[in-house]
Structures are given as C-alpha cells and as structure tokens.
C-alpha positions in Angstrom: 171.6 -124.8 43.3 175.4 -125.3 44.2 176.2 -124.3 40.4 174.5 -121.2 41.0 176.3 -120.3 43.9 179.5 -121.4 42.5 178.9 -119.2 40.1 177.9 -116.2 41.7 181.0 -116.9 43.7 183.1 -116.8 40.3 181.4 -113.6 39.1 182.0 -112.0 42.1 185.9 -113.0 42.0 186.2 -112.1 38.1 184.5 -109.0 38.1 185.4 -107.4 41.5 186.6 -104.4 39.4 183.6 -103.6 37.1 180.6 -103.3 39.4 178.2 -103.0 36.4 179.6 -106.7 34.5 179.2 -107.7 38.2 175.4 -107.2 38.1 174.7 -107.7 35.1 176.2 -111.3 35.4 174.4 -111.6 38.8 171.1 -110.9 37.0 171.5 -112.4 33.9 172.2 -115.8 36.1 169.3 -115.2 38.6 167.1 -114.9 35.1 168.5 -118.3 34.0 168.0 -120.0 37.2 164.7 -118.4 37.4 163.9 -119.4 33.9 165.3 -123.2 34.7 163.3 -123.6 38.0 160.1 -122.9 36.5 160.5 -125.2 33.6 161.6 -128.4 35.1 160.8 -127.8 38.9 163.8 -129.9 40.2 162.7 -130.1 43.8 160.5 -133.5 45.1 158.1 -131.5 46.6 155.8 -128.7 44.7 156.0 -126.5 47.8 159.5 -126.6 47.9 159.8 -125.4 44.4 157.1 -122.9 45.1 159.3 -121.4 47.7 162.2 -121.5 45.4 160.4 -119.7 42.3 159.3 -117.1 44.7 163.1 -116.7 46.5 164.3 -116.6 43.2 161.9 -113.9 41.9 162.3 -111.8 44.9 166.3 -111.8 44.7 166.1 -111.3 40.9 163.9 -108.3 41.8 165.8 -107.0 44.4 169.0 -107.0 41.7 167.3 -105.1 39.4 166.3 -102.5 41.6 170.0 -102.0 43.0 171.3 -102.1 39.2 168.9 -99.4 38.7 169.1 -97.2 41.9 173.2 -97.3 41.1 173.2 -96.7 37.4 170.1 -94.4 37.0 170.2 -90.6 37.0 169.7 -89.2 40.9 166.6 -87.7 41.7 164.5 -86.0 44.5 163.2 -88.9 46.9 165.0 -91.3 45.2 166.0 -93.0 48.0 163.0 -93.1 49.5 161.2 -95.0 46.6 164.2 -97.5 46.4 163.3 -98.2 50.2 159.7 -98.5 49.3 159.7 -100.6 46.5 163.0 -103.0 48.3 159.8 -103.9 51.1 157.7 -104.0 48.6 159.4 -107.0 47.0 160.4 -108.5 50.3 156.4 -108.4 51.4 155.4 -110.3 48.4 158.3 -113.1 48.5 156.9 -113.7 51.9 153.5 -113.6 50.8 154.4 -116.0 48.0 156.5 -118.5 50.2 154.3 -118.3 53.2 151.2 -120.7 51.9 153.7 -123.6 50.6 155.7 -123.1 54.0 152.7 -123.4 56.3 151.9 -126.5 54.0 155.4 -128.1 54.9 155.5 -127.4 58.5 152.1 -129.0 59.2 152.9 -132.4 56.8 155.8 -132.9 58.8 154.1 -133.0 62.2 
C-alpha cells in the first residue's frame, strides 16, 4: 500500500504537465494494485481485504469515469450523467465495504 502511494505521488510529480499520462498512469496502477490484491490478498484478515478490493474498485472506477468525462466529446446532459454514475460507484463501494465492516466492528467488541 505505501508503494502505491509513493507512486501515485511520483506520477503526479513527473507528469504534472500532461494531464492525460497523468491518468493513464493513475489507472494503469490502480489496475495493478487491483489485479495484485485480488490474487494474493495481503491483508490478515478477509474483511480487511474485502474492504480493500472494493476501495480499490471504487477508486479505479471513479478514474475512469473522470478520464472519460475529460477526454470524451461534450454532450447534452453530460454532466448530469457523470454526477449520476460518480454516486452510483460511491453507493456500491459502500455497499461492498459495509458487510465486512460491520463484521470488524462487532469482533472487536
């Protein structure tokens, strides 16, 4: 997790001229962490890497969606559906993480 953010960090710092290398880079690394987490499920718990599959599909998700509403054509109600499909994605990360947070909370009691 601290390489990822080191290298978003790095990304960030390289490619503060070229907005497009700059999510392109950002997705590209939220698709290898994604891609990593679900294949060897680093975390001790299975809740805990439930939560971060989900966080990590939900930010991947989200980058997509602004690398699309920047770079694609404009349209009527563009904006609108951009807004609508942003809560869409941040419904079902919550949806996904609330179960295996609820199951954390009441273990630790």
């Amino acid at each position: 997790m601290l390489a990822r953010k080191f290298l978003v960090l790095v990304a960030v710092r390289v490619l503060a001229r070229y907005p497009a290398a700059q999510v392109g880079s950002l997705v590209a690394l939220l698709g290898a962490s994604l891609a990593l987490q679900a294949k060897f499920k680093p975390m001790l718990s299975d809740d805990i890497n439930r939560i971060e599959l989900c966080v990590l599909c939900g930010c991947l998700a989200i980058a997509v969606l602004g690398a699309c509403s920047q770079f694609a054509a404009a349209g009527e109600g563009k904006d609108m559906a951009v807004a609508v499909v942003y809560f869409a994605v941040l419904l079902l990360t919550a949806r996904g993480v609330g179960p295996a947070r609820r199951r954390i909370w009441r273990d630790g009691d």
